[in-house]
C-alpha positions in Angstrom: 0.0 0.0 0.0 1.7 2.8 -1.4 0.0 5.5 1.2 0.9 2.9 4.3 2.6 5.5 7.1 4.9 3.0 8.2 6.2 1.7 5.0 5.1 3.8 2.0 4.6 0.3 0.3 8.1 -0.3 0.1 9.4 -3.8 1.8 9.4 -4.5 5.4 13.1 -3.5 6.5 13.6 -5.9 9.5 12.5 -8.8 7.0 15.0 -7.7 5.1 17.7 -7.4 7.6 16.7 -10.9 9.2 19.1 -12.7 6.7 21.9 -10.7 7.4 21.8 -10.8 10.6 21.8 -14.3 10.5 24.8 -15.1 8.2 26.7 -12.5 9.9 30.6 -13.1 10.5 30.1 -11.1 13.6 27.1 -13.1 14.8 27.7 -15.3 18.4 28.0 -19.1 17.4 28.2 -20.1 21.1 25.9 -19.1 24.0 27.3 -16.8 26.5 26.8 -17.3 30.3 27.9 -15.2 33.1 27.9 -16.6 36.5 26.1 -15.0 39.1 28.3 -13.0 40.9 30.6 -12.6 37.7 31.7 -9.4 35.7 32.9 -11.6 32.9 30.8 -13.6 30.2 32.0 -17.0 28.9 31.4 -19.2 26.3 29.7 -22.6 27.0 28.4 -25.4 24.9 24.9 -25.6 23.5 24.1 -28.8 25.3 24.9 -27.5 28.6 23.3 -24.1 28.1 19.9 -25.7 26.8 20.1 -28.7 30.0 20.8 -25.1 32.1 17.6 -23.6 30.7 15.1 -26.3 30.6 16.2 -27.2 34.5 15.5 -23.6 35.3 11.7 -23.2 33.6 11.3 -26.4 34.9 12.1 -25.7 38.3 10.3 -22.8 38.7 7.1 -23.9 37.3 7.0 -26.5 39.5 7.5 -24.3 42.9 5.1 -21.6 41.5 2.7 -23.7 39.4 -1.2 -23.3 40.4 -3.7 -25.7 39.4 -6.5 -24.2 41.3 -7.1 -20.4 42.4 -8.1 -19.2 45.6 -12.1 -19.8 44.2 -11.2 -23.5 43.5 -11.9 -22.8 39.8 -9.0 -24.9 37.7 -6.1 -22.8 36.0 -3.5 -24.6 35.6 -0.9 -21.8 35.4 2.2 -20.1 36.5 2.4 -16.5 36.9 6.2 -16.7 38.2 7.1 -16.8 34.1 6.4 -14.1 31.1 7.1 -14.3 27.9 7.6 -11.8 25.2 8.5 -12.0 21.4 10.4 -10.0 19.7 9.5 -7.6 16.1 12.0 -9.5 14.2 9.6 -13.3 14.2 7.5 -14.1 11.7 4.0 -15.6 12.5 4.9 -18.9 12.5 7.6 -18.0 15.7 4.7 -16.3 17.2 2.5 -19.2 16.7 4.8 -21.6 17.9 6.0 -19.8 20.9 2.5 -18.9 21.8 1.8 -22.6 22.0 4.6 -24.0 24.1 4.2 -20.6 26.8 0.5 -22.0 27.2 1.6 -25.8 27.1 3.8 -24.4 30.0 1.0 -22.8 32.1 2.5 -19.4 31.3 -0.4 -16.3 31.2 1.9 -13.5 30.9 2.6 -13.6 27.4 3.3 -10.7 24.7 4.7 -9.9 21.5 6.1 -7.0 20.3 4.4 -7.1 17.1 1.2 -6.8 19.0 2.2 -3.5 21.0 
């Protein structure tokens, strides 16, 4: 759409930059972690990071996770956890983010696309 205020009909320019940013020589091809207590990042193996992040969902949904609220009435949820998208996803991210934050109980969930 040619009189669109945010494009002028022209192409999408994080679509566009999407690629590049992700054959970049300058683009991370380990995870960073930094300790707690630590000024420094290092790098760590993929493995370990993903086993570090799954324990850590994990482990909080389980302390905070409410099947009932304070009425009795069922919810099944977790309101210790948000999630939030980010511009540069497609729909398809969206969508299939979306569905693992609710498979997870999670209630707080946003995308900046939305906003």
């Amino acid at each position: 759409d040619p009189d669109n205020i945010n494009n002028r009909g022209a192409l999408d320019p994080k679509s566009i930059s999407v690629r590049n940013m992700s054959q970049s020589d300058r683009r991370l091809k380990k995870p960073l972690y930094r300790a707690a207590g630590s000024d420094k990042f290092e790098e760590v193996e993929w493995d370990w990071m993903l086993d570090q992040v799954a324990r850590r969902i994990k482990g909080t949904r389980d302390a905070t996770f409410e099947k009932t609220n304070a009425d009795g009435v069922t919810v099944n949820r977790t309101q210790a956890i948000a999630f939030m998208g980010g511009a540069a996803n497609n729909s398809e991210e969206g969508y299939l983010a979306s569905k693992l934050a609710r498979a997870l109980g999670i209630v707080y969930l946003e995308h900046q696309a939305r906003i």
